[in-house]
N, C-alpha and C positions, 0 to 999 in steps of 0.2 A: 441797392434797390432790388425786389424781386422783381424780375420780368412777369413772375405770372399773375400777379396785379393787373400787369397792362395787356394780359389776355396772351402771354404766352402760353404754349405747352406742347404736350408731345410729339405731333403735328408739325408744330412750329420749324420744332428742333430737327426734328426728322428732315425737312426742306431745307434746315441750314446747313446739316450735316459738312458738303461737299464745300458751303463758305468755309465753315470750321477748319477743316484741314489746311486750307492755303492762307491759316491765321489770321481771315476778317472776325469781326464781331458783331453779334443783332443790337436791332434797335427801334423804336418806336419811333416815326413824327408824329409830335406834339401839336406842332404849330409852323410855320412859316413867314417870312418875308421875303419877295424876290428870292434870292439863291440862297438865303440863311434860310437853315434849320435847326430845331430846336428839337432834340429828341430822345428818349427815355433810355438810359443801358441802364445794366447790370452795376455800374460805380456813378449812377446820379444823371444828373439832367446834364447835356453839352450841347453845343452847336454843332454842327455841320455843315459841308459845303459839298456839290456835286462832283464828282470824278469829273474831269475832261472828255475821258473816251466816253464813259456815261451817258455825258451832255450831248457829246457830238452825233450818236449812234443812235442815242432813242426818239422815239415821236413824244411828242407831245404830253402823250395820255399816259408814257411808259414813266413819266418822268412822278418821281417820288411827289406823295399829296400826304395830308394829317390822316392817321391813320395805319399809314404803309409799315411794314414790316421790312428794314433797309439791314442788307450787310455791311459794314462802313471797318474801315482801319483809323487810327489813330497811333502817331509814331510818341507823341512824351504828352502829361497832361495838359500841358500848356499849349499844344496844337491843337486848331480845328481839324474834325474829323473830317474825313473824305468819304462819303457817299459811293460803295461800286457797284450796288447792281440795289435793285429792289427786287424783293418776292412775292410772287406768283398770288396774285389777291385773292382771296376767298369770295368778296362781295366789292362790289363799288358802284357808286353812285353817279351815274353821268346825264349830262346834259349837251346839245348843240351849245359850241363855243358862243357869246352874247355874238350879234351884229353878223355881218354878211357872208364872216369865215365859216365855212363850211370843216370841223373840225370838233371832236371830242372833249369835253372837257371834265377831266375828275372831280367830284367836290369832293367826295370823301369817298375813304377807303378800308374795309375789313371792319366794314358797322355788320354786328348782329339785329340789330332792332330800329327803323327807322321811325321817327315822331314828327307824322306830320299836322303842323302845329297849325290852326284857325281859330281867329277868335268869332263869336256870336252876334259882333256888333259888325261894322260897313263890312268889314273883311270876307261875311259867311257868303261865300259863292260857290254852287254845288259844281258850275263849271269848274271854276280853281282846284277844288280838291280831286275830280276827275281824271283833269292833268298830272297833279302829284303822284295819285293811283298809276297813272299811266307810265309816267317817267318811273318811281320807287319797283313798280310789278319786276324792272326787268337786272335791279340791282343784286338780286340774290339775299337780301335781308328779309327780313318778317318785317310787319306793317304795324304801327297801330296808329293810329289817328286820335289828338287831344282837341279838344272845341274849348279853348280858352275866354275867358272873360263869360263867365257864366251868370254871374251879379248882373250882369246889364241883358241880359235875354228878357224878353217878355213870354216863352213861348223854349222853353228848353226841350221840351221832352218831342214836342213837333220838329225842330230843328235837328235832333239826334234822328228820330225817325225820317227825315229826309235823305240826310248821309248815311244811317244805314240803309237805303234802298238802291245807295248806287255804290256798296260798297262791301258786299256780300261778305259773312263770314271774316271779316275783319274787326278786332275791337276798337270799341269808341268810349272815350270818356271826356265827358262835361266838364270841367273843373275851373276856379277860379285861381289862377295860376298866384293871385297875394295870400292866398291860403296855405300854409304849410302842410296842414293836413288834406287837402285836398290834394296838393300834387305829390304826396306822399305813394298814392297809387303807383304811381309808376314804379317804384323801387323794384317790383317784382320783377323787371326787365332789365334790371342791374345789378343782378347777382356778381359776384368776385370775377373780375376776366372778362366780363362781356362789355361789350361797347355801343352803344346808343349815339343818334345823330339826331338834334331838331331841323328840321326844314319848315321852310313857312317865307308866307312874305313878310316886310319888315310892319314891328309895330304889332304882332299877331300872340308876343311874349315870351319867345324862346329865351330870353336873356332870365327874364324873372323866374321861368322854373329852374334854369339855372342855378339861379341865388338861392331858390329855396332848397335846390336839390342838394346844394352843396353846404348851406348852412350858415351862407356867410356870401355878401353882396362883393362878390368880383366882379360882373359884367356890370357896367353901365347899362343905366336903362332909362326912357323918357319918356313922358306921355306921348301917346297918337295924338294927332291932329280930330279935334271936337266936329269937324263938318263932314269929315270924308274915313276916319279909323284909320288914319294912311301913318305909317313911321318915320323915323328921320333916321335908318342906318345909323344906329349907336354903336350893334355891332360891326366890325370892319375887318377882322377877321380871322379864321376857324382856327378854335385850337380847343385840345382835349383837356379835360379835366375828372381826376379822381373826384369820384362820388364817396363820401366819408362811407366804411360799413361795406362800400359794394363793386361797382365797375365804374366806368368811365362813360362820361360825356358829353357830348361834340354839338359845342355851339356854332350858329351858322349865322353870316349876315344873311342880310334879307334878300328873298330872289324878286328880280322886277320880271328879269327874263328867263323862261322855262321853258329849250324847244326841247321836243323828242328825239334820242339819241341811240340809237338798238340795231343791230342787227338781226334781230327777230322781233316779230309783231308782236307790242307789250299788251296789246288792245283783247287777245283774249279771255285774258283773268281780266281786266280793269269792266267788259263790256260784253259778260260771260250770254247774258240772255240775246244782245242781237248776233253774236256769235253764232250761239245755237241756231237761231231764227234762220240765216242766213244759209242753213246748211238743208231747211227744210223747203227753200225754191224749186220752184218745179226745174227753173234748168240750172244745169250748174255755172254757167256763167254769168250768170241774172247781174244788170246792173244796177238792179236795185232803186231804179226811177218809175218805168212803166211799160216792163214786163210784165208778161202772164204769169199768175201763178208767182208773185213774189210773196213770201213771207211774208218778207218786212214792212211790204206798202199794206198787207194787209191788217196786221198787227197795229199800225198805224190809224190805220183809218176805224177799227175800231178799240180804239182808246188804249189798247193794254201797254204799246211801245209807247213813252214821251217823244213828244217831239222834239224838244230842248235836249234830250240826250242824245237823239239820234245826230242833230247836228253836231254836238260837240264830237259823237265817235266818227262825223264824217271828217269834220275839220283837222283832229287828228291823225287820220287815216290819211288823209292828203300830206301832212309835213312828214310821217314816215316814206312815203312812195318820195317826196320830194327830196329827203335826206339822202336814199336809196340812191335815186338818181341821180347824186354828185358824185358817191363813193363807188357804185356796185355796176360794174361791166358790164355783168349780165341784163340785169334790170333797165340799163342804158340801150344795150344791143338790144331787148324785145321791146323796149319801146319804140325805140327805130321802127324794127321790123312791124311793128302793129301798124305805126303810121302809112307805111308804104303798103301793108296790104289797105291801109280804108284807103287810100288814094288811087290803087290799081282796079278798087271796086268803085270808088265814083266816077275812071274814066269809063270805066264798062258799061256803066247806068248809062254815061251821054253815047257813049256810041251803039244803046240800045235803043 
């Protein structure tokens, strides 16, 4: 197998250089289960298994996902490979681990081009895609956004023009994902080496462009549910696949849960106009309720901010400061200290 199919190249090699020398070998993850992996060399597809020290030493987040570019050894063909180190990712996609752990979680890894998938029926919620903006902004891939199930729109060309207004300079396209020719478009995004990732919730049809992309029905797929557009998790999960002619790409099950995951605010490219707004307050600390001279209250009150979007950048805006403050010191220690200054100023009010 060429590696440079699955997006190897000079780059690549140049980072592996120093595995080279001490006789490991590259490799792509394909796919996974639990501790098996499945992943692309230079003499064909094998499994794999994590290094020990690997295991023991890395977090979480550090630990090989589909995607990864891994140096791994292998002593006779007939051994599973051993996993020792992963490389340094270009892009990746993260999310707050599901449920109360407070933790990172990879979905995918060294995507050039993220697809995030909606369909036009129950699914189309401008909040949802918001959040996808939010979370994708801080991945390091390009964006583009599919509005699937285009057949059942009554109102296509309004519903594009909605997602493009919260969704600046990013491409959109309509398409009805049983059309071959229609999701034909995307192919420009899968040139030789490059790697694409659908995201969406379940039931939204990433598996079908799939089929179509590929030319040939691999994923399972099922109708949504006729009262609500909801899916039934067909797919269960991520693994790459060569696009005949071009690159590769990376089916996803469906997200129910999508917290924000960043160490940098992803909200300014996702939510560029209250951004800006906020910078034109008369004071720089404005909290943005009912101050003088705020922007945004003003912006608001005559029509040009939505209101439905300011809450969703506020709601946002609250799970990052919340994320913050399980991980980050700092942001722990000024909140401390803020609280204790408003309490040292409300004992001074009573004892004024």
């Amino acid at each position: 197998m060429q590696l440079e199919l699955a997006g190897w190249d000079d780059s690549w090699a140049e980072t592996f250089a120093h595995h080279k020398d001490i006789g490991l070998l590259p490799g792509r993850v394909f796919t996974h289960n639990r501790q098996i992996y499945w992943i692309y060399t230079e003499s064909g597809e094998i499994t794999a298994e994590i290094a020990g020290a690997l295991l023991y030493h890395a977090e979480e987040a550090d630990l090989p996902v589909v995607g990864d570019w891994i140096a791994f050894r292998q002593h006779s063909p007939n051994d599973p490979a051993i996993i020792h180190e992963v490389l340094p990712r270009r892009s990746k996609f993260s999310r707050k681990a599901p449920g109360r752990t407070f933790a990172e979680q990879v979905v995918a890894a060294n995507i050039d081009t993220l697809f995030i998938v909606c369909g036009l029926d129950h699914d189309f919620k401008l909040r949802r895609i918001e959040r996808y903006l939010a979370v994708a902004s801080g991945s390091g891939a390009s964006i583009v956004i599919v509005l699937t199930k285009s057949d059942l729109s009554s109102d296509v060309e309004q519903q594009v023009n909605e997602v493009a207004s919260i969704s600046p300079g990013i491409p959109i396209f309509p398409i009805n994902a049983l059309s071959a020719e229609n999701v034909s478009v995307l192919l420009r995004y899968l040139d030789e080496g490059r790697t694409a990732a659908l995201i969406g919730s379940s039931g939204a049809g990433k598996s079908t462009i799939v089929n179509q992309l590929l030319s040939v029905n691999l994923q399972d797929t099922q109708p949504t549910r006729e009262h609500d557009g909801r899916g039934r998790h067909t797919t269960t999960q991520r693994e790459l696949f060569f696009v005949p002619g071009g690159g590769l790409i990376l089916d996803n099950p469906g997200i129910r849960e999508l917290q924000l995951w960043s160490d940098t605010s992803p909200l300014e490219s996702t939510f560029p106009e209250i951004e800006a707004l906020a910078t034109s307050c008369r004071f720089r600390d404005c909290s943005h309720q009912t101050d003088q001279g705020c922007a945004i209250q003003q912006s608001l009150a005559n029509g040009e901010l939505d209101r439905n979007r300011w809450r969703s950048y506020q709601k946002l805006q609250r799970e990052l400061r919340h994320t913050a403050l399980q991980f980050d010191d700092n942001a722990r220690r000024n909140a401390k200290q803020r609280i204790k200054k408003l309490c040292k100023e409300v004992k001074r009010h009573h004892r004024l």
